[in-house]
C-alpha positions as CSV (number, residue, x, y, z in Angstrom):
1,X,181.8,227.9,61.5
2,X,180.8,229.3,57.7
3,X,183.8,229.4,55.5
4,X,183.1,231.6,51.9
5,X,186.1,231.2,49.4
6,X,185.8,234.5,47.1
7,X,187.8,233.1,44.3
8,X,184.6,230.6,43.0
9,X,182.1,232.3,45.4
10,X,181.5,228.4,47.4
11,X,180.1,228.8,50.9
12,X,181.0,225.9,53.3
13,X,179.9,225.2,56.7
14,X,181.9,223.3,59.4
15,X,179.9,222.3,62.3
16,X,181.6,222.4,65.9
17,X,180.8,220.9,69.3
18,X,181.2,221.0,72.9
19,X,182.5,217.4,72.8
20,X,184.6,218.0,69.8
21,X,186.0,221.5,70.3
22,X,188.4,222.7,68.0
23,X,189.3,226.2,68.8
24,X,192.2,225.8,70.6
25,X,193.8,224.0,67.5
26,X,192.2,226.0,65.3
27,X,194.1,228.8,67.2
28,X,197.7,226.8,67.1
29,X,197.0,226.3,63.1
30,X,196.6,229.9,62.8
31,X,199.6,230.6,64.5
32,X,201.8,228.4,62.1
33,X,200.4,230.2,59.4
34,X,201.1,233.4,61.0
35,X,204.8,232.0,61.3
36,X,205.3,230.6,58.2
37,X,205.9,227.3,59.4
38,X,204.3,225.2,56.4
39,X,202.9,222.9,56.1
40,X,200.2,223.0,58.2
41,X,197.1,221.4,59.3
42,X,194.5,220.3,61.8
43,X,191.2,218.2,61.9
44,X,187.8,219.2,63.1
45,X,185.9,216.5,64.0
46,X,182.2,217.4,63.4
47,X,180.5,213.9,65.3
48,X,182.5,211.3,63.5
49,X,183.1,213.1,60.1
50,X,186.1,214.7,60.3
51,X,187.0,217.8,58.1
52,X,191.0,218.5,57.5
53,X,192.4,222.1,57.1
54,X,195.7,222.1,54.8
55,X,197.9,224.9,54.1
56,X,201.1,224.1,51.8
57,X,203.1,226.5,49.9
58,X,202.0,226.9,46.2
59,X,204.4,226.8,43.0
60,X,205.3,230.1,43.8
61,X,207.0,231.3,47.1
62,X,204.2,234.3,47.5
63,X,201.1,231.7,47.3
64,X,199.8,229.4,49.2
65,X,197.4,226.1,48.7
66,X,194.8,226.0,50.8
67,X,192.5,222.2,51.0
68,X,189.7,221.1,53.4
C-alpha cells in the first residue's frame, strides 16, 4: 500500500500480507473516521514490524492529526 502525504511531498510504502492481512481493519478504521468517532487507530503488521495509523483531532475542531 503506497501512501503520498501532499503537504511535504513524502511517499511511504506499507507492505501487506496474506498472513498479516489488514484490510478488514483497515476498513473498520475508515469507518470511524467516516463517523467521527476519534481517536482512532489500527496496526499493520508488515512480518514482525508493525506500522500504527493514528487519527486524533487537532487544536482546532475542523483539523485532524494524522501519525504512522
Amino acid at each position: 500500500m503506497a501512501m503520498l502525504v501532499t503537504d511535504r511531498n513524502q511517499h511511504l510504502v506499507v507492505s501487506c500480507s496474506d498472513v498479516f492481512e489488514p484490510f478488514n481493519d483497515l476498513v473498520k478504521w475508515l469507518h470511524e473516521l467516516a463517523d467521527g468517532n476519534l481517536p482512532a487507530e489500527f496496526e499493520i503488521d508488515e512480518e514482525g514490524r508493525i506500522k500504527r495509523f493514528v487519527v486524533e483531532q487537532a487544536r482546532s475542531e475542523e483539523e485532524v492529526e494524522f501519525r504512522i
